[in-house]
C-alpha positions as CSV (number, residue, x, y, z in Angstrom):
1,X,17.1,16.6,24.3
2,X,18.4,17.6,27.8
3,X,22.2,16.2,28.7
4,X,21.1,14.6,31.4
5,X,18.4,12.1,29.8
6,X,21.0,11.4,27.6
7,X,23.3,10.1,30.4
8,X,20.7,8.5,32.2
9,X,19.7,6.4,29.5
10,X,22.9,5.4,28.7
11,X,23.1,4.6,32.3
12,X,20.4,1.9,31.7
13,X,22.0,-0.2,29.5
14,X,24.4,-1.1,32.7
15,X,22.1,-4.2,33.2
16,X,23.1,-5.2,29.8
17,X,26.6,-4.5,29.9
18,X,27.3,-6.1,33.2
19,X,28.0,-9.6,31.9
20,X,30.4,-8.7,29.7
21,X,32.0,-6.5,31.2
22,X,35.2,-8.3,31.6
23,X,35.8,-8.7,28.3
24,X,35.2,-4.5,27.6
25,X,37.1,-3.6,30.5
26,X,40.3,-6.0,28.9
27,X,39.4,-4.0,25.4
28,X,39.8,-0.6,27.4
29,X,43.2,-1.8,28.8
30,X,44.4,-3.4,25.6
31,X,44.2,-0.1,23.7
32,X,45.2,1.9,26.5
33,X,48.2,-0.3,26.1
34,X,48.5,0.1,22.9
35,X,48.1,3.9,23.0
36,X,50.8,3.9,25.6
37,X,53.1,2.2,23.3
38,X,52.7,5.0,21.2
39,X,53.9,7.7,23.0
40,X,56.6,5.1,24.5
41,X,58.3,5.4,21.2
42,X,59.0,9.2,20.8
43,X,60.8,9.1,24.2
44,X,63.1,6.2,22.6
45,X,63.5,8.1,19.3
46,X,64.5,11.3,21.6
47,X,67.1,8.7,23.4
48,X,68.6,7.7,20.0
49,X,69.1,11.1,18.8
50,X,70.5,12.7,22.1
51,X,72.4,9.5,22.8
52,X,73.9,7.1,19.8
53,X,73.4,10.2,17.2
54,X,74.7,12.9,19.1
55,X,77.8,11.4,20.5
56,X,77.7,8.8,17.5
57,X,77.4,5.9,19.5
58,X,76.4,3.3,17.1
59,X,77.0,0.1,19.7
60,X,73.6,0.2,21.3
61,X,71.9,1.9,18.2
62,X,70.1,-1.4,17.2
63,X,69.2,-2.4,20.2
64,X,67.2,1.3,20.2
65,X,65.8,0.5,16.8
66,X,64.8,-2.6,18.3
67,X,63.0,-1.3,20.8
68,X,60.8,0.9,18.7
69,X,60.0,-2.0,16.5
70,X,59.1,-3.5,19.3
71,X,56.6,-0.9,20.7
72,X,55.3,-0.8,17.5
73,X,54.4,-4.7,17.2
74,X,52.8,-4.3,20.6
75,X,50.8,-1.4,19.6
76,X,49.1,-3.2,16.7
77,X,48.7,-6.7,18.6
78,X,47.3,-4.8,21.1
79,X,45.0,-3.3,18.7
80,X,43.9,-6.5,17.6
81,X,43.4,-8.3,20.8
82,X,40.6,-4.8,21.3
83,X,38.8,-5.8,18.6
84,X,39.0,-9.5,18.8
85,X,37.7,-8.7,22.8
86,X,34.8,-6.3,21.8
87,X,33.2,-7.4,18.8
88,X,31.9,-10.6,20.0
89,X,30.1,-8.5,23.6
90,X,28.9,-5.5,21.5
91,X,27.2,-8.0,19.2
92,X,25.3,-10.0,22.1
93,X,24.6,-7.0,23.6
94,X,22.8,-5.7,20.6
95,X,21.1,-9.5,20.4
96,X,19.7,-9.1,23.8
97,X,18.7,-5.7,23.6
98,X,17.1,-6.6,20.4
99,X,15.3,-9.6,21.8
100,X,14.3,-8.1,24.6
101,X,12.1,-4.9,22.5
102,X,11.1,-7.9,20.2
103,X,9.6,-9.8,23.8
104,X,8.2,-6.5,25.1
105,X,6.3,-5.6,21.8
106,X,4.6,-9.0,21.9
107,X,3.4,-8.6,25.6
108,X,2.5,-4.7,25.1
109,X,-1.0,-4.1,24.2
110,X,-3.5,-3.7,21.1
111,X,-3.9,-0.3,21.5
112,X,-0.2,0.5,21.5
113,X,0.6,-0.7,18.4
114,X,-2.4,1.0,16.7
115,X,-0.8,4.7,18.1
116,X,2.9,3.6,17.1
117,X,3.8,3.5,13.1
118,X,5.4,0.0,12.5
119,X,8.3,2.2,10.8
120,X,9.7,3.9,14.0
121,X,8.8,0.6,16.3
122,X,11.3,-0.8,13.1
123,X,13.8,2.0,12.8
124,X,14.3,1.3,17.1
125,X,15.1,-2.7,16.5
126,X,17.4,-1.8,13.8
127,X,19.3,1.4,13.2
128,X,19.1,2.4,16.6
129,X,20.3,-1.1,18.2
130,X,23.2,-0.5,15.7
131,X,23.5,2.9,17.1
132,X,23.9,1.7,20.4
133,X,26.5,-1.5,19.1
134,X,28.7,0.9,17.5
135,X,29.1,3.0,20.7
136,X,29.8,0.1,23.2
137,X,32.3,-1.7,20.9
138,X,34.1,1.9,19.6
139,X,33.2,5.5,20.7
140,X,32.3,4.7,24.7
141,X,35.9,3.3,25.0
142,X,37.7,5.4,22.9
143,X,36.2,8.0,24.3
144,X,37.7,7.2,28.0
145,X,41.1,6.1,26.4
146,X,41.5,8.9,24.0
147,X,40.8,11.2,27.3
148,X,43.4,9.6,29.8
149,X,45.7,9.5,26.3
150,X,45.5,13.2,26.0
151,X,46.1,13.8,29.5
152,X,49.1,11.4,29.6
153,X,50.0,12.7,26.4
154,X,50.1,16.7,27.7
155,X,51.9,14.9,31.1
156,X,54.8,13.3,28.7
157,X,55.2,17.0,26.9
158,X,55.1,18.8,30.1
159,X,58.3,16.6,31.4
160,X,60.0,17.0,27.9
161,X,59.5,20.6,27.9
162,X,57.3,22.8,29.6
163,X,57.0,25.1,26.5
164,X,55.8,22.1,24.5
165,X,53.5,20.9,26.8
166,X,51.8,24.4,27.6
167,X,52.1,25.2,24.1
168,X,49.8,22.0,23.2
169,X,47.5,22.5,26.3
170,X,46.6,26.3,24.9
171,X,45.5,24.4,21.6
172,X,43.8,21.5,22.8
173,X,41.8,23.4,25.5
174,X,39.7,25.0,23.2
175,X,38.6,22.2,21.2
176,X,36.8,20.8,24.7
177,X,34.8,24.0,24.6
178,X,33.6,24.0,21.2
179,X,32.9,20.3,21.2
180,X,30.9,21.2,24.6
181,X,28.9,23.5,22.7
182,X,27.8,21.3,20.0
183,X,26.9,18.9,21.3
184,X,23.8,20.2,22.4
185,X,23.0,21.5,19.0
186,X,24.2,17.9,17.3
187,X,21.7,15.8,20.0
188,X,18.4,17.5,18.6
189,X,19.4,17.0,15.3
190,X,20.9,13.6,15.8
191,X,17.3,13.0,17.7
192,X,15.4,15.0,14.6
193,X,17.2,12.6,11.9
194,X,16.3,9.5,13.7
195,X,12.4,9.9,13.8
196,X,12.4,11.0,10.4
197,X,13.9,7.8,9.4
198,X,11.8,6.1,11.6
199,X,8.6,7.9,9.2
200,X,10.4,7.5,5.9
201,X,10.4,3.5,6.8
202,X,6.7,3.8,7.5
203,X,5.9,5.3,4.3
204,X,8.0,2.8,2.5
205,X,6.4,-0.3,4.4
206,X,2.7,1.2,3.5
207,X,3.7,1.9,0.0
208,X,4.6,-2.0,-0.9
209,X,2.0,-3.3,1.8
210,X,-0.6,-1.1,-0.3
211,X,1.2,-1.2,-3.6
212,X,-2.0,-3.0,-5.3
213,X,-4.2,-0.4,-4.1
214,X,-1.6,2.5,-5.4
215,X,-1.5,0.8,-8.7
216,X,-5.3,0.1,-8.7
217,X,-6.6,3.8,-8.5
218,X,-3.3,5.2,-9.7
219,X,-2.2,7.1,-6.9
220,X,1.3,6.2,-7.1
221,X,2.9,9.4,-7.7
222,X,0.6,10.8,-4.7
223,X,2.9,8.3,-2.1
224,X,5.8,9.2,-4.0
225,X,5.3,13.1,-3.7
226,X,5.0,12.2,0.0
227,X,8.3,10.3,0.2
228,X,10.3,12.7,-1.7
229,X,8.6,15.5,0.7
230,X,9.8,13.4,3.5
231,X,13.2,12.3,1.7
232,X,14.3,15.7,1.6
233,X,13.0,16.8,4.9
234,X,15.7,14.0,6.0
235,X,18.3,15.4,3.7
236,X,18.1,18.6,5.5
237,X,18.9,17.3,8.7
238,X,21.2,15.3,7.3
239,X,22.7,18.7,5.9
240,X,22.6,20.8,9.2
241,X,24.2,17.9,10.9
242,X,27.5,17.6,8.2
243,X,27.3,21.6,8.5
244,X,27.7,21.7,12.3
245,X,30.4,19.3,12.4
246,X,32.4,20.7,9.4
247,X,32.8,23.5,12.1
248,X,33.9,21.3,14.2
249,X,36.4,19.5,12.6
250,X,37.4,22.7,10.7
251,X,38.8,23.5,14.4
252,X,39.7,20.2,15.3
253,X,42.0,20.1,12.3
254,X,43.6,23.6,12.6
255,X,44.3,24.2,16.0
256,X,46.7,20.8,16.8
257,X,48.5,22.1,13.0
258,X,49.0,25.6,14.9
259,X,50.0,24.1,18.4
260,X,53.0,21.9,16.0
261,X,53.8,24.6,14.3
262,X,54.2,27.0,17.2
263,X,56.2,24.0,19.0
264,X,58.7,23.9,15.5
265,X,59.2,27.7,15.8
266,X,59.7,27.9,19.5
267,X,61.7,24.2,20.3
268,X,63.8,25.4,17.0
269,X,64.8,28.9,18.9
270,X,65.6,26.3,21.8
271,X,67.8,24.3,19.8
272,X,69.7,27.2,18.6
273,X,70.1,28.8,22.1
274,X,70.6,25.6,23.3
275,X,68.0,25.3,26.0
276,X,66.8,21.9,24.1
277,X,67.8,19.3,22.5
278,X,67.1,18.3,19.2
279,X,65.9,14.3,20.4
280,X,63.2,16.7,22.9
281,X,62.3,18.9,20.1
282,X,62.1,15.8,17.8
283,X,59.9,13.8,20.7
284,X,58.0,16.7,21.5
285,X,56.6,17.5,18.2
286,X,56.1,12.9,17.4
287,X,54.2,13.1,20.5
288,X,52.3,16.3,19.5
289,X,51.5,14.6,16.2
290,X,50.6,11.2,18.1
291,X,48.2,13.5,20.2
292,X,46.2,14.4,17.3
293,X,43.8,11.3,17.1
294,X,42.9,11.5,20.5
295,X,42.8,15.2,20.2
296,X,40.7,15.1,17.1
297,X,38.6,12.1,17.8
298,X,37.3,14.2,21.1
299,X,34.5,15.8,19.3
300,X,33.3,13.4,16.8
301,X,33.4,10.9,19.8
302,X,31.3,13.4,21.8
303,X,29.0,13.7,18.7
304,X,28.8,9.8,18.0
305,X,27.7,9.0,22.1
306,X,25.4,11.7,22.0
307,X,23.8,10.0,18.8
308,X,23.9,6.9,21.0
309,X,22.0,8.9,23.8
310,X,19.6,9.5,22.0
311,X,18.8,6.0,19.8
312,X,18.9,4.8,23.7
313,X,16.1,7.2,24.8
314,X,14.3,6.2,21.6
315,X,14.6,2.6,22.7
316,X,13.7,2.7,26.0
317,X,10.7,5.3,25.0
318,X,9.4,1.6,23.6
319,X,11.0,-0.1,26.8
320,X,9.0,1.8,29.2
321,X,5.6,1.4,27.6
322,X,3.3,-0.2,29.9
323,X,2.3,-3.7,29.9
324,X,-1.3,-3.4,30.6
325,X,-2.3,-6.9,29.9
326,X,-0.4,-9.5,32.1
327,X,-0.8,-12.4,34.1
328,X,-2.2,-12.0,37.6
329,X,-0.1,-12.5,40.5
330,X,-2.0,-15.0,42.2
331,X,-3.9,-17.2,38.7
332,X,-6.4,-19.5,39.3
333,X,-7.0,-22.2,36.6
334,X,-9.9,-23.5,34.4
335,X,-12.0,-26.2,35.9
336,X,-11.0,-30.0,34.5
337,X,-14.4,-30.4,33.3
338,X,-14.6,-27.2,32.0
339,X,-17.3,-27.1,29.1
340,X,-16.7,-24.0,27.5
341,X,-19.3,-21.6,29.1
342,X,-18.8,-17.9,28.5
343,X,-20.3,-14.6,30.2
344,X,-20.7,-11.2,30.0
345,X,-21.7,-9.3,33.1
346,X,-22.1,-6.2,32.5
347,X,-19.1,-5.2,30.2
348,X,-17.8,-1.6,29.7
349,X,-15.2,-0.4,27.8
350,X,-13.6,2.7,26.7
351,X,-10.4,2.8,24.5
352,X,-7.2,4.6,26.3
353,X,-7.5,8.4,26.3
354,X,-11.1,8.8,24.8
355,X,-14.1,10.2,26.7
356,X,-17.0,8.0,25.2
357,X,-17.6,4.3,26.0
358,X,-17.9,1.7,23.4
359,X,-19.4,-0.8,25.2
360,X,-21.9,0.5,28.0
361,X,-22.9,-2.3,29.9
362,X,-23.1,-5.4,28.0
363,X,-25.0,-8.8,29.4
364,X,-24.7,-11.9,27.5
365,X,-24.3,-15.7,28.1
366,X,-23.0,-18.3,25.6
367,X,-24.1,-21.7,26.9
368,X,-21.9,-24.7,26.2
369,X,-21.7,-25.8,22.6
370,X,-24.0,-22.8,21.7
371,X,-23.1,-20.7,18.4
372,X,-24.2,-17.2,19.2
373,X,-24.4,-14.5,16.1
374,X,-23.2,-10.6,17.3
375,X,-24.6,-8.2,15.0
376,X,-25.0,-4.9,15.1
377,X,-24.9,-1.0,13.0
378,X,-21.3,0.0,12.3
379,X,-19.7,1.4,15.0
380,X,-21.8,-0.7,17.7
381,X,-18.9,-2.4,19.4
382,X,-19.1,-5.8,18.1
383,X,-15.5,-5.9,17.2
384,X,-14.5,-4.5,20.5
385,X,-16.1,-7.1,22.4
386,X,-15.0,-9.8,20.5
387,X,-11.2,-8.9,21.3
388,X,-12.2,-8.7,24.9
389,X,-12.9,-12.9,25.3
390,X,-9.3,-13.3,24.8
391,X,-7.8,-10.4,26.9
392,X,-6.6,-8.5,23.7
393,X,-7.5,-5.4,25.5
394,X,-8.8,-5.5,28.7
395,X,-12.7,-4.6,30.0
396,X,-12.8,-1.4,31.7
397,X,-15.9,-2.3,34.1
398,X,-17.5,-5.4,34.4
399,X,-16.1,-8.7,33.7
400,X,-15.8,-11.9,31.3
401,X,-15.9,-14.9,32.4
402,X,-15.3,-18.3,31.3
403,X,-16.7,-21.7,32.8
404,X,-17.3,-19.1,36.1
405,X,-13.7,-18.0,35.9
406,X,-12.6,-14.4,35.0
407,X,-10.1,-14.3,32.4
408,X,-8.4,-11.7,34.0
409,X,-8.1,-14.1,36.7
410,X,-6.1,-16.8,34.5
411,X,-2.6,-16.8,33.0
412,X,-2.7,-15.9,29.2
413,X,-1.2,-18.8,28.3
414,X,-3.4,-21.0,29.8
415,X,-6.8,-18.5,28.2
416,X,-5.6,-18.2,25.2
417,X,-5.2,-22.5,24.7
418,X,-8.5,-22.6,24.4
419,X,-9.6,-19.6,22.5
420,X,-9.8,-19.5,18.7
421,X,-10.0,-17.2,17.0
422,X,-10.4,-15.5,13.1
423,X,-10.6,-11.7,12.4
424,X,-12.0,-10.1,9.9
425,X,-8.8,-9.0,8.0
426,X,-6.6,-12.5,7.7
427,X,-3.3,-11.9,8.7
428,X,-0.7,-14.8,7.3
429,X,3.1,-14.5,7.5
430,X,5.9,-15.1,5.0
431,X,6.2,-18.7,5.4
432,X,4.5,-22.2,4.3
433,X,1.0,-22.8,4.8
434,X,2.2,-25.6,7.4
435,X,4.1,-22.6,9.2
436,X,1.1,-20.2,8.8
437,X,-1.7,-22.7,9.9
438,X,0.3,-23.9,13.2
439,X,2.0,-20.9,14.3
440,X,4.4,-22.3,16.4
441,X,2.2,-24.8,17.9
442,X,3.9,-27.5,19.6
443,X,3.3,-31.4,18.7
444,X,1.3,-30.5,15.9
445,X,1.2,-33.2,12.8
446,X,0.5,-32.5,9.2
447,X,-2.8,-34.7,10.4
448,X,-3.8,-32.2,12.7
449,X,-2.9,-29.8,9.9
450,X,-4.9,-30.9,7.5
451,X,-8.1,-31.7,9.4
452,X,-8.1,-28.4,10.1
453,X,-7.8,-27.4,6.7
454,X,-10.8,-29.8,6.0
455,X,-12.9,-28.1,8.5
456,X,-12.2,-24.8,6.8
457,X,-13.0,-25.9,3.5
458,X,-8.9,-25.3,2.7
459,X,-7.5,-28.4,2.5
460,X,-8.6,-28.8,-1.6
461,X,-7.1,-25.5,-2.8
462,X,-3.8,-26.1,-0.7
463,X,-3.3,-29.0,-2.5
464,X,-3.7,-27.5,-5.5
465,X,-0.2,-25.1,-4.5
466,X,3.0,-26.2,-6.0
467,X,4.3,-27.5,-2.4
468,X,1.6,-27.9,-1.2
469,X,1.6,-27.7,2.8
470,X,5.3,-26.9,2.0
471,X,4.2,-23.6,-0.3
472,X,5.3,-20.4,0.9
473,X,2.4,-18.2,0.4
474,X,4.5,-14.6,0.4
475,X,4.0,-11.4,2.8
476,X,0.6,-10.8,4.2
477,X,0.0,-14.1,1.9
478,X,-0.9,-11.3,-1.4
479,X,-0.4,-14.1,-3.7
480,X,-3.7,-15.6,-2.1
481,X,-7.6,-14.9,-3.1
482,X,-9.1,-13.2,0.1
483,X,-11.0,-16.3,0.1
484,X,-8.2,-18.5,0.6
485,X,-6.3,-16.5,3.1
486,X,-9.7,-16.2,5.4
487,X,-9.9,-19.8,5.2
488,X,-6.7,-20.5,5.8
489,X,-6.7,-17.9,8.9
490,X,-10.3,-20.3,9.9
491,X,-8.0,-23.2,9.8
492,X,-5.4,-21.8,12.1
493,X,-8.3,-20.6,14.8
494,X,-10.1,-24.2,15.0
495,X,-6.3,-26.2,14.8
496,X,-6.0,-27.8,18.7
497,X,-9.7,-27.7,19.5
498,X,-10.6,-25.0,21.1
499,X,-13.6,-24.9,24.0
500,X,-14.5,-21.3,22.9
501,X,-13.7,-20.5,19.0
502,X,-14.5,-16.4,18.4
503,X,-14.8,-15.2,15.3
504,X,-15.0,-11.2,13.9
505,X,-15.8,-12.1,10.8
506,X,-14.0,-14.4,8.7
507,X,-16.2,-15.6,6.1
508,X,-17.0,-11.9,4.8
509,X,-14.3,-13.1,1.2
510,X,-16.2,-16.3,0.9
511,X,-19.0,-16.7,-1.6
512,X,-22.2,-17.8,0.0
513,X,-21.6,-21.4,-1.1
514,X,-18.5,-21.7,0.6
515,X,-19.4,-19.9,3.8
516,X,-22.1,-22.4,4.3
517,X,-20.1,-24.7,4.0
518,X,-17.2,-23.8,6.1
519,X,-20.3,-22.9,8.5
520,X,-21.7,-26.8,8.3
521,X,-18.2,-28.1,8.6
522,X,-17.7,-26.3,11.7
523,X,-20.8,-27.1,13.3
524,X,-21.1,-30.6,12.5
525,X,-17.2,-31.3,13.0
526,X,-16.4,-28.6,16.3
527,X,-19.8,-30.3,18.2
528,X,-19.6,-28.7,21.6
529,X,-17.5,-26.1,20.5
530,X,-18.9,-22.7,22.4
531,X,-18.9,-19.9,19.4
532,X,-18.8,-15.5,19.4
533,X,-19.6,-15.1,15.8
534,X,-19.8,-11.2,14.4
535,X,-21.7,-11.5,11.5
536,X,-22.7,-9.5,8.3
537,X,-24.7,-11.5,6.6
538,X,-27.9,-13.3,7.0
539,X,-26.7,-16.7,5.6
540,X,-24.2,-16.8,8.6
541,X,-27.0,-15.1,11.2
542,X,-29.6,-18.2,10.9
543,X,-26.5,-21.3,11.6
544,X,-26.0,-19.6,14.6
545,X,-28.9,-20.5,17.7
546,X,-29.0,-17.1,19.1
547,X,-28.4,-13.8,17.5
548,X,-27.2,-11.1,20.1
549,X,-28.2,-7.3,18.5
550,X,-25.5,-4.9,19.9
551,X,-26.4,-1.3,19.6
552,X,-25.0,2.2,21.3
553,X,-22.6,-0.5,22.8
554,X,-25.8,-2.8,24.7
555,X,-27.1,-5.5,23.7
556,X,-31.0,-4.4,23.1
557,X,-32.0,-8.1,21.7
558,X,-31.4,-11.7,21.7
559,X,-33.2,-14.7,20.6
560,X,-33.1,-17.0,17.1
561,X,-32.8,-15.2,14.0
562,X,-36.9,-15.9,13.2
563,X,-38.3,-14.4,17.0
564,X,-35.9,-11.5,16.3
565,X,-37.5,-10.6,12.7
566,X,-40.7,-11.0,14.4
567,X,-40.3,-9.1,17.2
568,X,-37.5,-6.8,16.2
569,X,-37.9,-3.7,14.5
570,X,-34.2,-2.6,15.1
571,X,-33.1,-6.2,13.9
572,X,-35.5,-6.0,10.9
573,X,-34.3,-2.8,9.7
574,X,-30.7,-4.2,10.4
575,X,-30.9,-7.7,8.1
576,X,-32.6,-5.5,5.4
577,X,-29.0,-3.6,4.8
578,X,-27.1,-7.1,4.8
579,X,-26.0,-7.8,1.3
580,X,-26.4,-11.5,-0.2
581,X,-30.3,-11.8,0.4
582,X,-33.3,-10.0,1.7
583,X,-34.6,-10.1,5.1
584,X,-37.1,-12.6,5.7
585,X,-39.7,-12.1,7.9
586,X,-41.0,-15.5,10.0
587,X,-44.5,-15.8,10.3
């Protein structure tokens, strides 16, 4: 990673920063304070011995000792007030930050979570938010204090003694340069180490999402082969980093030993020649000694804010994605009297970076109230164009619109309240049915609840759980039939009454007898409900009061299930390869 997008994404976190900035500045100064304390008392402890020892003055000897006590208390309150300043902005700094990736993710589109592993979007809200707490409540300040400490430190020596200050400069000068040049080195590492974790949590996520599956066709040790792999890939980084800074440190560590060591040879030659005192040479060396935090901290400081560098280009790499999907900047609204009326006009789209269309063109109207069947060959784009009503990715030509409106033309908020919809793979959350069923819906009652539940055919079963509405039905609801969690995904769709209800298959874990009756609950209950139903099966195909045949991403056909068999070939052939009954043909 190049210095300079290091610095300038640290840079960006100014916005973030600026409120409390107050309260990080008065952290700075308190341990500025506090290091100036420090080197406060080895000038009093050179007073004492050239003063009360040496002319054994004992009268103001207390008052001395006093003083360093003193100095001392003051250094370790202001210590504390640093920490008692810092750790409540670092903290809400990390909050917002963290709340802010969280917001982003929701708003960014489909098709960037299906390129990003859930592992590294994970290992960016966590580790790397911590990453970026640690620096802004320890190593950014330190490592402005610890620099104007050295430098005050080496300005303290210099007026002591000019020997003990030069002699301290020629050893800490060095360590600048070889913490300079490793840091590069440490940054590509410190950026390597990151993204591996960020792919170890994916493999551990998929592993117990898809632990059934591992168990079921014993492939267990397969995953496990591919996290050690990864494990120790880690481990190797992890390795080259504690090599490069065992370097470091080896050099942090021995050249402030030689600089007090040269310092007790010469100042000792002083003292004997009498060009210094014993309180300088005393001072000299307790300030030399004091220096060695600072001094040593330097490159492990350097190291730790270029870690932070990087886990802030890895957050805003998420930041920065575009938000593709958005309100428009002048909305217009739905009519009052709107009745539900979707259209299709001419409908492309192509997914972000490929060269073929999946949808080439596509012209469909669902009238008012009407249930419309989309079926189609795998691969056809039914799927695709379901996601579209609902603006989770966007239509590349053409539009969609609804009661003459086109939804790119109305705020999201306002679309999506009167859009269910079901997909094909249920997706429930760790928490209670109620939770999972109104999603946050506001001014919803266990009535509204539970007719939907009715309407789903999911109300009998849920009763039958321990808590009923109350039962937490565990992650990605596993502890549910794939029955049960489709219904209860049908349930959430139709909850608030939708005008338009479009669903990619939900039904496909029902048996037949409960699909049709989920089906006949939906159409005699959701009357006037306008309904984009992708459909496998037959059963579902002849409820509906049109079937629309997608194929090569057009629609080729529509009409009722009985004038498509009879004048269909394409739909013929299609129903025969639907699995709970045979194609009929009308006569």
């Amino acid at each position: 990673m190049e210095r300079t997008g290091t610095v300038a994404a640290l840079r960006r976190l100014a916005p973030y920063l600026r409120p409390v900035r107050g309260r990080l500045a008065g952290s700075a100064v308190a341990v500025l304070g506090s290091m100036v304390c420090g080197l406060t008392i080895p000038l009093v402890i050179q007073h004492i011995l050239d003063g009360p020892v040496a002319h054994r003055q004992t009268a103001v000897l207390p008052w001395l000792v006093l003083a360093v006590g003193a100095l001392g208390a003051g250094e370790a309150v202001l210590f504390y007030t640093r920490r008692k300043l810092v750790a409540g902005p670092s903290t809400l700094v990390e909050a917002r930050m963290r709340a802010d990736l969280y917001a982003h993710l929701q708003r960014l589109p489909i098709s960037f979570h299906d390129r990003w592993p859930s592992g590294q979007l994970l290992s960016r809200a966590v580790s790397d938010l911590s990453t970026l707490r640690r620096f802004i409540a320890f190593a950014g300040i330190f490592l402005v204090v610890n620099s104007l400490t050295l430098v005050l430190g080496l300005v303290v020596l210099f007026v002591l003694s000019p020997v003990l200050g030069l002699i301290t400069l020629v050893c800490s000068a060095p360590l600048i340069v070889i913490s300079t040049r490793y840091e590069s080195t440490y940054s590509v590492l410190a950026r390597k180490s990151q993204d591996q974790v960020g792919d170890l949590a994916t493999v551990v996520e998929e592993s117990v999402l898809g632990v059934r599956v591992l168990k079921a066709f014993g492939r267990g040790a397969h995953l496990a082969a591919r996290f050690a792999r990864q494990a120790r890939e880690l481990r190797g980084t992890e390795i080259a980093k504690a090599r490069l800074l065992s370097v470091l440190w080896g050099a942090i560590l021995l050249l402030p030993e030689l600089g007090i060591a040269a310092q007790l040879l010469f100042g000792t030659i002083g003292v004997v020649d009498g060009t210094m005192t014993v309180g300088t040479l005393v001072a000299g060396i307790t300030v030399a000694s004091y220096l060695r935090w600072p001094t040593d901290s330097i490159g492990w400081l350097l190291a730790e804010t270029n870690q932070a560098g990087t886990a802030s280009v890895r957050y805003w790499e998420v930041r920065d994605a575009e938000v593709t999907i958005s309100d428009p900047e002048s909305p217009r609204a739905l009519p009052a009297d709107g009745v539900g009326a979707v259209r299709f006009d001419g409908v492309r789209f192509t997914h972000p970076g490929a060269e073929q269309a999946v949808l080439m063109g596509v012209d469909l109207e669902l009238r008012p109230g009407e249930t419309v069947a989309l079926v189609g060959p795998t691969g056809s784009g039914k799927s695709t164009l379901a996601v579209l009503v609902p603006r989770l990715a966007d239509v590349t030509g053409g539009r969609i619109t609804v009661d003459g409106v086109d939804v790119r033309d109305l705020r999201l908020a306002e679309l999506r309240s009167v859009i269910g919809m079901a997909f094909e793979e249920p997706v429930l959350f760790s928490a209670s049915v109620r939770e999972n069923v109104a999603l946050g819906m506001a001014d919803v009652g266990d009535d509204e609840i539970r007719q939907a539940l009715r309407i789903a055919q999911a109300e009998e079963f849920v009763d039958r759980l321990p808590w009923g509405l109350d039962t937490r039905i565990g992650e990605e609801g596993l502890s549910l039939s794939g029955g049960q969690r489709q219904r209860l995904a049908l349930a959430r769709a139709v909850l608030g009454r939708p005008k338009v209800l479009v669903l990619d298959d939900p039904l496909s874990a029902l048996d037949v007898h409960t699909e049709a009756e989920v089906e006949r609950a939906l159409r005699s209950v959701l009357s006037g409900v306008t309904a984009l139903v992708v459909a496998h099966r037959p059963s579902t195909v002849k409820l509906a009061d049109r079937v629309a045949l997608l194929d090569e991403g057009r629609i080729v056909a529509v009409g009722t299930h009985s004038e498509l068999l009879r004048h269909s070939a394409d739909y013929r052939d299609l129903m025969s390869t639907m699995d709970d009954e045979p194609a009929e043909v009308a006569s």
